[in-house]
C-alpha positions in Angstrom: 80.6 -23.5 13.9 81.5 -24.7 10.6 78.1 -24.7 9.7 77.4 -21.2 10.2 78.2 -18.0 7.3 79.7 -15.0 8.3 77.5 -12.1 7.4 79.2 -8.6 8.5 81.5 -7.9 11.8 80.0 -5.5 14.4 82.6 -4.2 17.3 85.0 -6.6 16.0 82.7 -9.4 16.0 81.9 -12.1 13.2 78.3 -12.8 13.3 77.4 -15.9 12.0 74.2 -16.9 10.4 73.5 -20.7 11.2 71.7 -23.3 8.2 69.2 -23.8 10.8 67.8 -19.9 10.3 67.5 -20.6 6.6 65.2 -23.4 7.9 63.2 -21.6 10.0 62.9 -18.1 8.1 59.8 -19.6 6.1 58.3 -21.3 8.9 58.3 -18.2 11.3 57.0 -16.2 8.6 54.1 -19.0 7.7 53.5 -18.9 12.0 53.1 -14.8 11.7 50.7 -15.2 8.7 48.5 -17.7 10.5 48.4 -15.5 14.0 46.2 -12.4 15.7 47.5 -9.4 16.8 49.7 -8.9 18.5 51.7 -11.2 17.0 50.8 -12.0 14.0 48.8 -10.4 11.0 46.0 -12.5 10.1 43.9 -9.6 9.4 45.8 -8.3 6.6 43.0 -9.4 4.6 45.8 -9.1 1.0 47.7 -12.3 1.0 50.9 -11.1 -0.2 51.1 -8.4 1.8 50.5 -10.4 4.9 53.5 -12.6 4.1 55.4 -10.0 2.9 54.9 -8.2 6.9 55.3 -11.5 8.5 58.6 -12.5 6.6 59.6 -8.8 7.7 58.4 -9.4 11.4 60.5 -12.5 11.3 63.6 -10.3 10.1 63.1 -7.9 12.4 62.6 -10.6 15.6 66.5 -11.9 14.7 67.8 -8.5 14.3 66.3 -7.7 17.7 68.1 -11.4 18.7 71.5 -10.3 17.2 71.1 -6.8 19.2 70.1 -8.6 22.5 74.0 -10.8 22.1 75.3 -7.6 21.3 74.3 -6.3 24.5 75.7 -9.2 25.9 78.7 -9.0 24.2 79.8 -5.2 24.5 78.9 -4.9 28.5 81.4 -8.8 28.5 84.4 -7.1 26.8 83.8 -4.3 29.0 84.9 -6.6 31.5 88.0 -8.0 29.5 86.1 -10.9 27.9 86.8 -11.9 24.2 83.6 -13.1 22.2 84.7 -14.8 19.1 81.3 -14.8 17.2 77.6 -14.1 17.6 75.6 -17.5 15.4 72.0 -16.4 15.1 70.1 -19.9 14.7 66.8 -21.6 14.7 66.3 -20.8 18.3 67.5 -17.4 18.7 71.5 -16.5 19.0 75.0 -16.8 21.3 77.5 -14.9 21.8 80.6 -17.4 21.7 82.4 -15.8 24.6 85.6 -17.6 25.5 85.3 -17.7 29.6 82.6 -16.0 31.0 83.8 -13.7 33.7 83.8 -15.7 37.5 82.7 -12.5 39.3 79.0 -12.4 40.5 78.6 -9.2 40.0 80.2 -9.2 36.6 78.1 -12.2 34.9 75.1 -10.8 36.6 75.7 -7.7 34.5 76.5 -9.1 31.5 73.5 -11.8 31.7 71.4 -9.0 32.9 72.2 -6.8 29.4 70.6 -9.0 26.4 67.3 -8.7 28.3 67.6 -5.0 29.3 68.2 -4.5 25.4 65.1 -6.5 24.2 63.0 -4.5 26.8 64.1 -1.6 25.8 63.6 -2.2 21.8 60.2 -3.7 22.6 59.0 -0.3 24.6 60.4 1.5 22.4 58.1 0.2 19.7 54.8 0.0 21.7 56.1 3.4 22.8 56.2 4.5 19.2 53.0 2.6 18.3 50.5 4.0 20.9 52.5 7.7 20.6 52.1 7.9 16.6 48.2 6.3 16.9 48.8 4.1 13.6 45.7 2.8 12.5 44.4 -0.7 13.8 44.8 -2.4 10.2 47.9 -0.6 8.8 50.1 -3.3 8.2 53.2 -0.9 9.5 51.4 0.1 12.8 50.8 -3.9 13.1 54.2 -4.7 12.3 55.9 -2.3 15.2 53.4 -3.6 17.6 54.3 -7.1 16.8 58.3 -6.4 16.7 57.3 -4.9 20.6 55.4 -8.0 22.1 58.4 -9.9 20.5 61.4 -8.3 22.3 58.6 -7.9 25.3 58.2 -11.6 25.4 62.0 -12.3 24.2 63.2 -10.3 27.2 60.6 -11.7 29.9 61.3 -15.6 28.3 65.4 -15.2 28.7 65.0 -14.0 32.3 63.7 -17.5 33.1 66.0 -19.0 36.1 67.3 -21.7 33.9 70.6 -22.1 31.5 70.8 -21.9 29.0 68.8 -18.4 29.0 70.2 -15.3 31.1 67.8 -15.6 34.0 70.2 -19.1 34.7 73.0 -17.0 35.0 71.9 -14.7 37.2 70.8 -16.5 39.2 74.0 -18.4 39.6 75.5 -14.5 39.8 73.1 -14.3 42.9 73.8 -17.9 44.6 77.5 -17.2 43.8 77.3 -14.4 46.5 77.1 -17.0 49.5 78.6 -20.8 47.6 81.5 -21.6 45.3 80.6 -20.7 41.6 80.8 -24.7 41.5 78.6 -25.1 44.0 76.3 -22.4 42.8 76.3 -23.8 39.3 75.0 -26.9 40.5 72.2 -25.2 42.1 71.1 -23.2 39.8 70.9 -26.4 37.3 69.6 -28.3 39.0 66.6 -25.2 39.2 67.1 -25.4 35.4 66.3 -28.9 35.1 63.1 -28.5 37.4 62.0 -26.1 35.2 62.4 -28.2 32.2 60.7 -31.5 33.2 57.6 -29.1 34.9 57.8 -27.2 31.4 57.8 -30.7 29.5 55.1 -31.6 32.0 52.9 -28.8 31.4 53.3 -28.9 27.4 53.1 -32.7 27.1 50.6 -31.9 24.1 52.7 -29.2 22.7 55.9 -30.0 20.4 57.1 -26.8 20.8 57.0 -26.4 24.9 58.3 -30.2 24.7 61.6 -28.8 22.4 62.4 -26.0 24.1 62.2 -27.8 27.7 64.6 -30.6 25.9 66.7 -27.3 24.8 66.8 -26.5 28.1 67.4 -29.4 30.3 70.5 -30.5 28.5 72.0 -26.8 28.2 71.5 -27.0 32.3 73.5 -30.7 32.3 76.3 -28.7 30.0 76.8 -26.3 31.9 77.1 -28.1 34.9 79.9 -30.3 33.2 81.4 -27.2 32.0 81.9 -25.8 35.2 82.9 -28.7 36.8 85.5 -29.2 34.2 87.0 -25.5 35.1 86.7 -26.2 38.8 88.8 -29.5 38.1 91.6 -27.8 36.1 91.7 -24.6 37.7 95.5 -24.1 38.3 96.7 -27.1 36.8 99.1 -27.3 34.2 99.9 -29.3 31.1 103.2 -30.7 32.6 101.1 -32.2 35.7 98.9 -34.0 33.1 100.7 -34.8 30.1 102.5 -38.3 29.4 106.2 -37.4 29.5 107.4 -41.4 29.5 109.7 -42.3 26.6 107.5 -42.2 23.2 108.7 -45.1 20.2 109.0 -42.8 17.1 108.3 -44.0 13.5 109.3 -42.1 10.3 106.0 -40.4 8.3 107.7 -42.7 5.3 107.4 -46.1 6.7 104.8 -48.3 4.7 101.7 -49.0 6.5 101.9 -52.8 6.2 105.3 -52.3 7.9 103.6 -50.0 11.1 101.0 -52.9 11.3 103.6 -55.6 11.7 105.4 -52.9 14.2 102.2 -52.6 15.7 101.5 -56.4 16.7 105.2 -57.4 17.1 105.8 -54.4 19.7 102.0 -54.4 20.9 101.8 -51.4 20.5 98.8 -49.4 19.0 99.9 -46.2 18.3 103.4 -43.7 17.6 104.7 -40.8 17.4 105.7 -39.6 13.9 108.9 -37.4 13.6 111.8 -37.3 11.5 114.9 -34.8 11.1 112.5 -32.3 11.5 110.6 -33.0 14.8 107.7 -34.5 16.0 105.3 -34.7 12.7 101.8 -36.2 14.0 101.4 -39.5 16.1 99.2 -42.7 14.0 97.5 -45.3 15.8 95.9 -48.3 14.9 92.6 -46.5 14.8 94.1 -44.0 11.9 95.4 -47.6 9.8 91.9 -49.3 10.2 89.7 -46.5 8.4 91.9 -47.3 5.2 90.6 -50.4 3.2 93.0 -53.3 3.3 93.5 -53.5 -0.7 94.9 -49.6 -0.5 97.2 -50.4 2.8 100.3 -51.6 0.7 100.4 -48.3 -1.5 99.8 -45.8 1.6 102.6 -44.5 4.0 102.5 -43.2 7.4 102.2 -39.3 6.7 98.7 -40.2 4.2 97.1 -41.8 7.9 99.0 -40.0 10.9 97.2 -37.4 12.9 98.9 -33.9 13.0 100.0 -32.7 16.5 99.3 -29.5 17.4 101.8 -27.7 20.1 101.3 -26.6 23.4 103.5 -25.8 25.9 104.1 -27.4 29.2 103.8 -24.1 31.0 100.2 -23.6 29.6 96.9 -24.0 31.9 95.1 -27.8 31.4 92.1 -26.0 30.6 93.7 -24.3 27.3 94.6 -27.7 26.3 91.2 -28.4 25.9 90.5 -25.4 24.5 93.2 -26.2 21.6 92.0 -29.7 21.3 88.6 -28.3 20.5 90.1 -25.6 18.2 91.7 -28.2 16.3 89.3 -30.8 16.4 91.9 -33.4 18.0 92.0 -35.3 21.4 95.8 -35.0 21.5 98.7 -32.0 21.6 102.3 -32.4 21.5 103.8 -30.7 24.5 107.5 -28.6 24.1 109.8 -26.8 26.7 111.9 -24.2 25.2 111.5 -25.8 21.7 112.0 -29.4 22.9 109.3 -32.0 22.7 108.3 -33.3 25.9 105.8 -35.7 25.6 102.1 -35.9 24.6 98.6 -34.5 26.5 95.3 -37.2 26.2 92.0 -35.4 26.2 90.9 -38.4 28.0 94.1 -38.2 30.7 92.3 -34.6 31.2 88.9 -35.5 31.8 90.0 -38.6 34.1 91.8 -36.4 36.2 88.2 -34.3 35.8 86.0 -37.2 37.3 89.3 -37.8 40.3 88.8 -34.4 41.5 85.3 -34.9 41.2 85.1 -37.7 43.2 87.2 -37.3 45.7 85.5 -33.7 46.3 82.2 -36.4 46.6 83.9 -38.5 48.9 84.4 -35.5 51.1 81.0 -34.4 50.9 79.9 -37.7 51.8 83.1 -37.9 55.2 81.4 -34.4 56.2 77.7 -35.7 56.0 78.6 -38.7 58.1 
């Protein structure tokens, strides 16, 4: 996320602290300050030491976040997963695992461990609370009781049977046992998205129930699409999707006013750039319209073209995507052996997506009837 600052690396990870936690430090800290016990310190009768515990409170809530992905994280590399960051943000942290593992039992575990860790640090500290007999009004006895019901409630709240929290992903784990893990996706979103419109239902009055039921319902639809997406691709390769037709070529020196006449005199509305070299980038008319007519005559086609990032023909479909969303493009240049063969379309990918899709639908539909 390019909106995210790396703080420190634990096991080898980068964990990322998100503009949205600056954001919602001070309000978490106000929400503390305003609240009872358990979880909150409105009795701290001294102002500034009231804020002071809440704004440590709220520290210690995303610490206990970062440790519950952490959890996630070390039991997923256990299992030959690579996690590329943890982002804590404004509504908790993720663990940006590449693939999560396909085997039931495996993603069970691995959902199963952030909220095993946040019960664990939550009985730890009413453990500790009730054991050392702090006083009702010491601010450090109210603080670890506090940081308990947190990771208490933290645990209970991700074992809800919805994406995105864990309890969606084990129960997917579960289903998984008897369907496809397509088939099983579906189901448990579609339990997901229940739960959000009964949750949006229920808080109709409350912002914050209406948010998180949003937060919700569309991390159910994504990982539904997800899945389908890796269902789709699964075994296919670059070479059965990419365009290997005979590709016009333009130098990355050729005016722009020049590519525009090339462009409506050969109706065509984009090229592959490449010179001595190799293939450069490809431009399309799309690149040529975002610079303002006056500057056209003084620009070439390298200032516009797109770079194309490589990929071989051998590679799975579904790491083509992955690049494409590494590098922020919607095309790759495919080689062979060093030698270009052609070009892959994000949206040639994601046709052949909704194709599999519904023709798997149209089957459904043969067996119904």
């Amino acid at each position: 996320m390019k909106s995210s600052l790396q703080l420190v690396r634990v096991m080898g990870i980068p964990v990322k602290l998100h503009v949205t936690f600056l954001m919602v430090l001070p309000l978490f800290a106000w929400l503390f300050a305003q609240q009872p016990r358990p979880f909150g310190f409105a009795e701290i009768n001294d102002v500034a030491l009231r804020y002071a515990v809440s704004t440590a409170a709220t520290i210690l809530l995303f610490t206990s976040v970062l440790l519950h992905e952490l959890s996630h994280s070390a039991v997923a590399m256990k299992y030959g997963a690579k996690i590329n960051s943890i982002v804590l943000f404004i509504f908790g942290g993720i663990a940006m695992m590449e693939e999560i593992p396909k085997e039931p039992r495996e993603e069970a575990r691995i959902a199963f461990a952030g909220p095993a860790a946040s019960f664990a640090i939550g009985g730890v500290c009413l453990a500790f609370y009730r054991i050392l007999g702090f006083g009702s009004y010491l601010p450090l006895g109210l603080l670890i009781l506090s940081v308990g019901y947190l990771n208490v409630v933290l645990a209970a709240f991700n074992l809800i049977p919805a994406f995105p929290m864990d309890g969606g992903r084990i129960l997917r784990a579960m289903l998984a046992r008897k369907y496809s893990f397509l088939v099983a996706t579906k189901k448990a979103a579609l339990v997901g998205k229940a739960f959000a419109i009964a949750m949006a239902l229920v808080g109709i009055l409350n912002p914050w129930l209406i948010i998180i039921a949003f937060i919700i319902y569309v991390g159910a639809s994504e990982e539904e699409s997800a899945t389908l997406i890796h269902a789709a691709l699964d075994g296919l390769k670059v070479k059965h999707v990419m365009r290997s037709e005979a590709l016009e070529a333009v130098p990355p020196e050729l005016p722009l006013t020049e590519l525009l006449d090339l462009m409506f005199w050969g109706r065509r509305l984009g090229y592959l750039v490449a010179d001595d070299s190799g293939v450069r980038g490809f431009v399309s008319f799309a690149d040529v319209s975002k610079v303002p007519v006056e500057r056209r005559p003084h620009l070439r086609v390298r200032d516009v073209m797109t770079p194309l990032p490589r990929i071989s023909e051998d590679e799975d479909a579904i790491n083509a995507l992955k690049e494409m969303l590494k590098h922020n493009t919607s095309l790759l240049a495919v080689f062979a052996d060093g030698t270009f063969k052609g070009i892959i379309h994000k949206a040639d990918i994601l046709r052949f997506v909704e194709l599999v899709s519904a023709a798997a639908s149209g089957r459904r539909h043969a067996d119904e009837v």
